[in-house]
C-alpha positions as CSV (number, residue, x, y, z in Angstrom):
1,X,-113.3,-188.5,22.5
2,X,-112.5,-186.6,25.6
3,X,-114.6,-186.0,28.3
4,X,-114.7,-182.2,28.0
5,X,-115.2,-182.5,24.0
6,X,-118.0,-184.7,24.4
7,X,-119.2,-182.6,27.4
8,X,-119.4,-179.5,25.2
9,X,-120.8,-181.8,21.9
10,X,-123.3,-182.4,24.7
11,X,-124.6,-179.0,25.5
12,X,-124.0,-177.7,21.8
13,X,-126.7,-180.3,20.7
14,X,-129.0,-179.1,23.7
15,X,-129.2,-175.6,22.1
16,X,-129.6,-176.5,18.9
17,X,-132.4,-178.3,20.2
18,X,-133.8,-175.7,22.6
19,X,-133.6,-173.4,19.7
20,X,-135.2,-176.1,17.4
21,X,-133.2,-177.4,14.0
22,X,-135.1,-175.5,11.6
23,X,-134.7,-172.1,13.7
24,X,-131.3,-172.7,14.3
25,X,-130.7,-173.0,10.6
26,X,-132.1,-169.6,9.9
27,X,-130.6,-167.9,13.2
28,X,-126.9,-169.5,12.1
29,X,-127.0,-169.4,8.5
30,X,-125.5,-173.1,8.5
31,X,-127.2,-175.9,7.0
32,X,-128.9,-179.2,9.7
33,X,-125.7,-181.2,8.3
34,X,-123.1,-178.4,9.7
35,X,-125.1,-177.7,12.7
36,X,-125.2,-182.1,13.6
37,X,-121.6,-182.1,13.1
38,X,-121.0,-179.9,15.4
39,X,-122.6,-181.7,18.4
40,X,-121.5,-185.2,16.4
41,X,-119.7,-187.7,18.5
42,X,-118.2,-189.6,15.6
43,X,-114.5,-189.3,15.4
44,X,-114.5,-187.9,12.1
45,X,-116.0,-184.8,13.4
46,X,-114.2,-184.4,17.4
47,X,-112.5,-181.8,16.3
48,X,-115.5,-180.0,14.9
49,X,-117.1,-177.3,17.3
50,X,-119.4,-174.6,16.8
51,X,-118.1,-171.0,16.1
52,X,-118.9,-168.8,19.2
53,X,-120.3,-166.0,16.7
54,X,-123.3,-168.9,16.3
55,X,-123.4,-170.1,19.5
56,X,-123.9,-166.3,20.6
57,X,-127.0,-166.2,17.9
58,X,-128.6,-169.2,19.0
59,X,-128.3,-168.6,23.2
60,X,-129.9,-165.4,22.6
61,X,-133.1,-167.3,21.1
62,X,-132.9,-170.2,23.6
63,X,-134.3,-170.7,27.0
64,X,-131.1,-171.4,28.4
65,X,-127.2,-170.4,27.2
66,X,-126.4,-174.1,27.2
67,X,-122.9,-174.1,25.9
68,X,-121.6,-170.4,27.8
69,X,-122.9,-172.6,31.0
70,X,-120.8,-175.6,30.3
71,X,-118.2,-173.6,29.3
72,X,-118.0,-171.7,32.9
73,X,-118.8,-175.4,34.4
74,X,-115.6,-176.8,32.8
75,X,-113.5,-174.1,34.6
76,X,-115.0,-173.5,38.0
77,X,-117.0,-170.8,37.4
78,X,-120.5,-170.3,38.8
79,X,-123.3,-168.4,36.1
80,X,-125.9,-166.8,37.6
81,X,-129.0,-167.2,35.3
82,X,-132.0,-164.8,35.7
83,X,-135.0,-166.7,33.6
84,X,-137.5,-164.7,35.1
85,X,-136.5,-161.2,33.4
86,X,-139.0,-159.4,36.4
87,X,-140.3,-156.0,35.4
88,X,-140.1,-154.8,38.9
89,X,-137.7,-155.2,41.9
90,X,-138.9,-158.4,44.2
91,X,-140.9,-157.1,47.1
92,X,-140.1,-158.7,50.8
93,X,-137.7,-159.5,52.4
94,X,-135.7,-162.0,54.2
95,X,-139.0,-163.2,55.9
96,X,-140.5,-163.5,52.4
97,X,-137.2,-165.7,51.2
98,X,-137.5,-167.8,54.1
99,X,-141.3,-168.9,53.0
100,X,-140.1,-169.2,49.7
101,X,-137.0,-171.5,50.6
102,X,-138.8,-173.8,52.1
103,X,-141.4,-173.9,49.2
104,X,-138.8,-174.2,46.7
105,X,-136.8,-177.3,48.9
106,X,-140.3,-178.7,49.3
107,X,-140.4,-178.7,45.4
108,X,-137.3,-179.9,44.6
109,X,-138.1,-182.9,47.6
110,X,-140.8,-183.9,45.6
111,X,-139.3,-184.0,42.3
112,X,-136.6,-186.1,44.0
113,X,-138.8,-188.6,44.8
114,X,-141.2,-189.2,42.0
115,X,-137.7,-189.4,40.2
116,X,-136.0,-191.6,42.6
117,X,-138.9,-194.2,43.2
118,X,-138.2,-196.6,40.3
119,X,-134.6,-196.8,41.7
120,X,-133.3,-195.0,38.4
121,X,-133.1,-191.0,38.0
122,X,-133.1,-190.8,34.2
123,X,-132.0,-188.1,32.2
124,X,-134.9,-186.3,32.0
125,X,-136.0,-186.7,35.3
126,X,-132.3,-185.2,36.8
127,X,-133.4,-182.0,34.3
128,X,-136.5,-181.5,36.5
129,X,-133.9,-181.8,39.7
130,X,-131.4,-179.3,38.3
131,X,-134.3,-177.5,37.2
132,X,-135.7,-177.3,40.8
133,X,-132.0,-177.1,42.0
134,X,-131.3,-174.0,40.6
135,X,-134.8,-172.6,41.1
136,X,-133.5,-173.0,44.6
137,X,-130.2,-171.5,44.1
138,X,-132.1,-168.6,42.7
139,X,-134.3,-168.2,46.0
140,X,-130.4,-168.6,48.0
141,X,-129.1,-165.6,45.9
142,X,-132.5,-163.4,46.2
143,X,-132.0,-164.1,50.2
144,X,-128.1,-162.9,50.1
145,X,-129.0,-160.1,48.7
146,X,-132.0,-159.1,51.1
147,X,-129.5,-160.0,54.2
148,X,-126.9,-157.3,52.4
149,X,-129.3,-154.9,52.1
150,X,-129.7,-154.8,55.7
151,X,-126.3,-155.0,57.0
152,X,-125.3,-152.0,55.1
């Protein structure tokens, strides 16, 4: 199987999985067989993918838009991904985003190193990183935007 098939299978099994099997059932309409195929890496089912109608259902109930994001990943595009949802604009400014920079690369430090001690970063621990990473990236973007403000 190709990389970018079983980079997408990958992602497609993550938001079923975010979503939950059962919930994803319902959400889809499709039954846990059809839903497994689709993120299945046996041959028999490589040329199987999930129909964007469902994917669209399911990313709206999941944490994350798994599949969208791999999607832009496989051709160059950079998502930006607002988790928070803030009922009000931030307050601060760029002296408030440079506290909070150095919080955040404090965080993400830390994760690296409880995940790099053993020698080995395993999967779950290089989800915390990219889960501080963009956290980061989120901080970056908030301080862009402050700095704009100003120049204009």
């Amino acid at each position: 199987m190709s990389t970018m098939r079983s980079y997408l299978k990958k992602h497609t099994e993550a938001l079923v999985k975010d979503v939950g099997i059962e919930p994803a059932c319902d959400l889809t309409g499709k039954s846990k067989a059809t839903l497994g195929r689709y993120y299945s890496d046996n041959d028999e089912h490589a040329d199987r993918f999930m129909p964007i109608d469902a994917v669209a259902q399911l990313e709206e109930a999941a944490s994350f838009p798994h599949v969208t994001s791999a999607l832009a990943e496989l051709k160059g595009i950079t998502l930006s991904f607002d988790s928070e949802r803030r009922n009000s604009d931030k307050k601060g400014g760029v002296n408030s985003d440079v506290i909070a920079l150095s919080q955040r690369f404090g965080m993400l430090m830390a994760e690296y190193h409880e995940s790099i001690e053993d020698g080995v970063i395993t999967v779950n621990e290089a989800k915390r990183l990219l889960k501080e990473t963009l956290a980061l990236q989120q901080v970056l973007i908030d301080m862009k935007l402050h700095l704009e403000d100003e120049t204009t």
